[in-house]
C-alpha positions as CSV (number, residue, x, y, z in Angstrom):
1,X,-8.9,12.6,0.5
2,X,-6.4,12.1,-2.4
3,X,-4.7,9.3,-0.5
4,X,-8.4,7.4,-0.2
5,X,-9.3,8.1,-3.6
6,X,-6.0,6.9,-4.9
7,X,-6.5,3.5,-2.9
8,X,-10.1,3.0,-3.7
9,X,-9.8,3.8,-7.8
10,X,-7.0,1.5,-8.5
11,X,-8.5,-1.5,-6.9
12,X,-9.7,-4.5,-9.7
13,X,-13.1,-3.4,-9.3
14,X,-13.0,-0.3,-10.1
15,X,-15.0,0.2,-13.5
16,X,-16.0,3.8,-15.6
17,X,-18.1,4.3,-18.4
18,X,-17.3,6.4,-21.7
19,X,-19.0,9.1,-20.4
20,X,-17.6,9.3,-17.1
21,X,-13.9,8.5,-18.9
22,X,-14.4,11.3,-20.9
23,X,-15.2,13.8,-17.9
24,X,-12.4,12.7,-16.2
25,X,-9.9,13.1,-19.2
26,X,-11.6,16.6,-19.5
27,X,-9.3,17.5,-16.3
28,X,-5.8,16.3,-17.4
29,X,-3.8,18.7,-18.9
30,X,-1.6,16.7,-20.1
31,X,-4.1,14.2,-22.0
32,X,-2.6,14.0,-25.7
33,X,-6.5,13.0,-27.2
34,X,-6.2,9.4,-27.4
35,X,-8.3,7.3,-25.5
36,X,-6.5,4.2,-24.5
37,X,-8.3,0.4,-25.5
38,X,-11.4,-0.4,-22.7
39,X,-10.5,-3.2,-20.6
40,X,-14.0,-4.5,-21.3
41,X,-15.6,-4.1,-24.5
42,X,-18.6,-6.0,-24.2
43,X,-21.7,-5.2,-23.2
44,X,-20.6,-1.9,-23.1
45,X,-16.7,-0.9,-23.0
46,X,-15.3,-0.4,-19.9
47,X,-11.8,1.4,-18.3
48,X,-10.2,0.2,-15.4
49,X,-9.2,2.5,-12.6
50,X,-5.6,1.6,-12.9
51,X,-6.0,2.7,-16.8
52,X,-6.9,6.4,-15.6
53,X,-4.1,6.6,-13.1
54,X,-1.2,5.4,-16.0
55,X,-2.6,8.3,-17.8
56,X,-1.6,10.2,-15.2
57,X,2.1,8.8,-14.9
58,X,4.4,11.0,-16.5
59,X,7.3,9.2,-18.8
60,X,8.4,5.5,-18.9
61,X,9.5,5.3,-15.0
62,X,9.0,1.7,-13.8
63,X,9.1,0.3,-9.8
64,X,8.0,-2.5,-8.1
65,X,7.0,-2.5,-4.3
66,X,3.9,-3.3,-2.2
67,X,1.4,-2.2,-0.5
68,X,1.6,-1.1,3.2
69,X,-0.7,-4.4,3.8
70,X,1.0,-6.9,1.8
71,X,1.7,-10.3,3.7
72,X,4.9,-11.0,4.0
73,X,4.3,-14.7,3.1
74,X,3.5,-13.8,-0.4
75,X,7.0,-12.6,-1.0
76,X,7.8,-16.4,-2.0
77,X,6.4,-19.3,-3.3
78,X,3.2,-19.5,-6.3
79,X,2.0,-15.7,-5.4
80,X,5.0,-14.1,-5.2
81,X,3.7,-12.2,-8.9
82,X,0.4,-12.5,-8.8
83,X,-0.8,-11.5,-5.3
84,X,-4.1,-12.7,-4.3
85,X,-5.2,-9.2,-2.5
86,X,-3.1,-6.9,-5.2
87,X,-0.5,-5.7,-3.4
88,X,2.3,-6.1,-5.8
89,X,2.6,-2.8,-7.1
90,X,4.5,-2.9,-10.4
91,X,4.8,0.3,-13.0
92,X,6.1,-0.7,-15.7
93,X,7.3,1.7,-19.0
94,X,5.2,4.4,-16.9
95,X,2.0,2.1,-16.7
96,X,0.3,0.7,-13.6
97,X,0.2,-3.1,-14.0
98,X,-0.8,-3.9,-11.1
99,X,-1.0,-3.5,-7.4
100,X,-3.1,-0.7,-5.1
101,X,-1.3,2.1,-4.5
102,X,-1.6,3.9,-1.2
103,X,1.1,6.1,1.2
104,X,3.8,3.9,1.2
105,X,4.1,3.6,-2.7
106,X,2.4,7.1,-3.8
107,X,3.9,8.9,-0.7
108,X,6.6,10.9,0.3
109,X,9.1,8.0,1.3
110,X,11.7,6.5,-0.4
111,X,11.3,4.5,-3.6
112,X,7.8,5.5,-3.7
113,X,6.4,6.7,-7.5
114,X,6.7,9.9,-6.5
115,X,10.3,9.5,-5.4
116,X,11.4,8.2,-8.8
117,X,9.4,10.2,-10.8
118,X,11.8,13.2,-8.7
119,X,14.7,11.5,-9.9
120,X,14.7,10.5,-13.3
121,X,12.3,13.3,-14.4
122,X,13.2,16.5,-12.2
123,X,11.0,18.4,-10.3
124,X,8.8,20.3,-12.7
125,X,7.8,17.1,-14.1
126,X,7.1,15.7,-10.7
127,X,5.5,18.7,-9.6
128,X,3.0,18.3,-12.6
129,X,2.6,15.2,-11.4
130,X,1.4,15.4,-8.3
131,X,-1.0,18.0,-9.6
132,X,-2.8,16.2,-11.8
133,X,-3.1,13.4,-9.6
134,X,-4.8,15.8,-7.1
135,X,-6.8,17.0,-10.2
136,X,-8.2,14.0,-11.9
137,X,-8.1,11.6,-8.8
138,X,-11.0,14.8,-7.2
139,X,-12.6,14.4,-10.6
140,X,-13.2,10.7,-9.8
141,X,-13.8,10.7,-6.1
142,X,-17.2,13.7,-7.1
143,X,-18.0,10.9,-9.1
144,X,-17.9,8.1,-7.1
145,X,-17.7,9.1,-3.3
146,X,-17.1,6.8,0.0
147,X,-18.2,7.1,3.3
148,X,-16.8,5.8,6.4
149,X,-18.9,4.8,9.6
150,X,-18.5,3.0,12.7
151,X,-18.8,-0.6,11.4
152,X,-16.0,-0.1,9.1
153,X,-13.2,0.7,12.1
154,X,-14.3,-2.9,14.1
155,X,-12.6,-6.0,13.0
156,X,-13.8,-9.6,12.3
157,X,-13.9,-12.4,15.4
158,X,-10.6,-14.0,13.4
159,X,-8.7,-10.9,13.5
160,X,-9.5,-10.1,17.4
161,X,-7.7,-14.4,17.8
162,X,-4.8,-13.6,15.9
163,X,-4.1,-10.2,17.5
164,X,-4.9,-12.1,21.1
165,X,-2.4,-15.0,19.9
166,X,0.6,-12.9,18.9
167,X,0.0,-10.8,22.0
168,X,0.3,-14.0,24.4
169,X,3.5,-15.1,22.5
170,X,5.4,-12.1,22.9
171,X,4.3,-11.8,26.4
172,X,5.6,-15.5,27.1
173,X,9.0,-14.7,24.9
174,X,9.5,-11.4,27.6
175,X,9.5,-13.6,30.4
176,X,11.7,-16.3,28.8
177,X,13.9,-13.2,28.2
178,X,13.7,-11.9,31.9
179,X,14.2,-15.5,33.7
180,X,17.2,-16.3,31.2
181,X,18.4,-12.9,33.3
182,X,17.3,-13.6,36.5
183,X,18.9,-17.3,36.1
184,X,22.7,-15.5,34.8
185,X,22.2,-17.2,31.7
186,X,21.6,-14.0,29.3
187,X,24.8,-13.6,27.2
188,X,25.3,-10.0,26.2
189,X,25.6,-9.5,22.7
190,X,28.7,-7.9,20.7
191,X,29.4,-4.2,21.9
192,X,26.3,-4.2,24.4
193,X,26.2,-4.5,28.5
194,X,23.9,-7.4,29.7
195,X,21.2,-4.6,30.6
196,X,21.5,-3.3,27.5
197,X,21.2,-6.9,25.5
198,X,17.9,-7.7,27.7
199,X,16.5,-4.3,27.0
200,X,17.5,-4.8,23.0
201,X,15.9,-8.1,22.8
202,X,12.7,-7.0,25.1
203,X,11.8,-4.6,23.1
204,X,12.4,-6.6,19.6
205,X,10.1,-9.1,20.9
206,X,7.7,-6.1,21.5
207,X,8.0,-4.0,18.4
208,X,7.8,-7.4,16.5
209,X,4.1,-8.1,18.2
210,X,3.5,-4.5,17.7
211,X,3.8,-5.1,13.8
212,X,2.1,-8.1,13.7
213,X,-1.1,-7.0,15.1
214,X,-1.3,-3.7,12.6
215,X,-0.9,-5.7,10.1
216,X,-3.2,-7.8,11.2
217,X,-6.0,-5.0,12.2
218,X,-5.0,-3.3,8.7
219,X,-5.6,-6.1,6.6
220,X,-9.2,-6.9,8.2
221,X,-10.1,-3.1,8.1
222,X,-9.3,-3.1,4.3
């Protein structure tokens, strides 16, 4: 539940009132009494989701990474700082600037925040952490709430043609593989047996479609 929440409040859309800023402060423990500037101040002042969760973030810690459903594509060229979908994650002087964060950057691997926050702050401060993140993310998911049904778990027509397309390729690279074998004209590769070079590159070809298509299913079903 934690996870979702986390996800769903620090997307760009994600609005609260003064009221509902208020409540939520109400549950950090750690909240020194100063309200930080509204991202919107007219009509009525606004905070941003990622303004609650840098409340949360203990010290200055900074780290950049992505999100588990960031294109690979965008690591270069005009969006390689400003991503279209936000999933450049960057904490900066213990602030969330931008990005969504989800498992890979708020879970238990390594380089996520909670990783560094272990690091350069020990774990008491970490621990406190993660507890008030359990705390005041609750907070905000009582007042907010999801629900999940069946139309949310099928994909668009687009997705289901991409996932076909990188299916067929890697099914036509495994046979390239397998008559380059049967024709003697596999070369085994340094330190490997020919049957050990076909079943390396095999199942490349096949982890490689593997990752496309999740990505490809996780980026429609987000």
């Amino acid at each position: 539940d934690t996870l979702t929440a986390v996800r769903k409040m620090t997307k760009r859309d994600v609005f609260v009132d003064k009221e509902q800023m208020m409540n939520i402060l109400m549950f950090l423990p750690i909240w020194d009494g100063k309200m930080p500037r509204p991202a919107i101040l007219k009509p009525k002042p606004l905070w941003t989701g990622k303004q609650i969760f840098s409340l949360i973030i203990p010290g200055n810690v900074n780290m950049i990474r992505t999100h588990s459903t960031h294109p690979d594509e965008e690591d270069d060229g005009p969006y390689k700082w400003i991503s279209p979908g936000d999933t450049k994650v960057m904490v900066e002087h213990g602030e969330l600037v931008m990005g969504i964060l989800c498992k890979k950057t708020l879970g238990t691997s390594a380089g996520s925040l909670l990783h560094i926050c272990f690091l350069e702050l020990g774990h008491e401060v970490c621990g406190r952490f993660y507890g008030n993140i359990q705390t005041v993310i609750n907070t905000w998911l009582l007042l907010d709430g999801h629900s999940i049904g069946i139309g949310d778990t099928i994909a668009d027509p687009q997705t289901y043609l991409e996932i076909q397309k990188a299916i067929k390729k890697a099914k036509e690279d495994v046979i390239e593989v397998i008559q380059k074998a049967h024709n003697m004209e596999l070369e085994p590769t340094p330190g490997n047996t020919l049957r050990q070079t076909f079943e390396n590159q095999v199942n490349r070809i096949l982890n490689d479609a593997r990752d496309k298509t999740g990505g490809s299913a996780k980026k429609s079903l987000t």
